[in-house]
ZAFI-390876 format. One line per field, with one value per residue (C-alpha): residue in three letters; x, y, z. Coordinates in steps of 0.2 Angstrom, whole numbers, plus 5000, padded with zeros to 4 digits. Layout:
residues N
res: [ala|...]
px: [X|...]
py: [Y|...]
pz: [Z|...]
***
This chain:
residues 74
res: [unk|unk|unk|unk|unk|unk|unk|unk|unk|unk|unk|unk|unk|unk|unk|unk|unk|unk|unk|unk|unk|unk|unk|unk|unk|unk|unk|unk|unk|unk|unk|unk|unk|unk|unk|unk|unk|unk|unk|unk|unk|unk|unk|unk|unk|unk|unk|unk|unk|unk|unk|unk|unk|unk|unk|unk|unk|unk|unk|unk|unk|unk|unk|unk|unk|unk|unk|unk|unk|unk|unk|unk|unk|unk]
px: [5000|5014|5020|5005|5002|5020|5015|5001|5011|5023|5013|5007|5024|5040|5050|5056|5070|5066|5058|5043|5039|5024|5032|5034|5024|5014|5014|5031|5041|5032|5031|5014|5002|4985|4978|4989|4983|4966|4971|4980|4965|4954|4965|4968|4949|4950|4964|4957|4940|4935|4927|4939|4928|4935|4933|4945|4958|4961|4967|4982|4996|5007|5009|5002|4987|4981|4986|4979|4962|4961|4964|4951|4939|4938]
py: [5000|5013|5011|5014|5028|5036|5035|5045|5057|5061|5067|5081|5087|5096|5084|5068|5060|5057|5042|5041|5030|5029|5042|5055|5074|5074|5095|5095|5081|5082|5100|5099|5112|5110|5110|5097|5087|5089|5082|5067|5063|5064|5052|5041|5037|5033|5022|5013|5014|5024|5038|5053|5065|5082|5079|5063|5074|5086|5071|5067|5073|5057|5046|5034|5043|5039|5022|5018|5026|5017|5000|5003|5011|4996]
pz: [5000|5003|4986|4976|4988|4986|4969|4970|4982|4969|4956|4968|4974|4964|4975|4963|4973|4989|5000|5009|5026|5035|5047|5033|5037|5022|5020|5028|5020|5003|4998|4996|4995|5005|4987|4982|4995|4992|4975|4980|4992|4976|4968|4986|4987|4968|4970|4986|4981|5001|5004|5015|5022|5028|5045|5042|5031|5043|5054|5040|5046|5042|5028|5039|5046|5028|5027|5046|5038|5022|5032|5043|5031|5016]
***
């Protein structure tokens, strides 16, 4: 799961080379904008076929807030 969401990460971020763990800041360690993440969130419940409300974004701060929520919300 933390591949195909470095993936999407990636395509929201000027940042290339770099590697991301479950411990990564998702603004902070990214570069991301709070737009960009509203994209990659977009693209997230795609991807993992789940639904984020805002309420639940405002709770990702980590890489692995998102992965804890997808797990638990399939």
């Amino acid at each position: 799961m933390l591949e195909r969401l470095t993936k999407i990460i990636l395509k929201h971020t000027d940042k290339k080379d770099f590697t991301l763990t479950e411990n990564s800041v998702l603004l902070a360690d990214t570069g991301m904008s709070s737009f960009d993440l509203i994209q990659m969130v977009c693209e997230v419940e795609d991807e993992f076929d789940v639904e984020i409300p805002d309420k639940a974004l405002k709770t990702f701060k980590t890489v692995g807030d998102v992965i804890r929520f997808i797990n638990n919300n399939k």
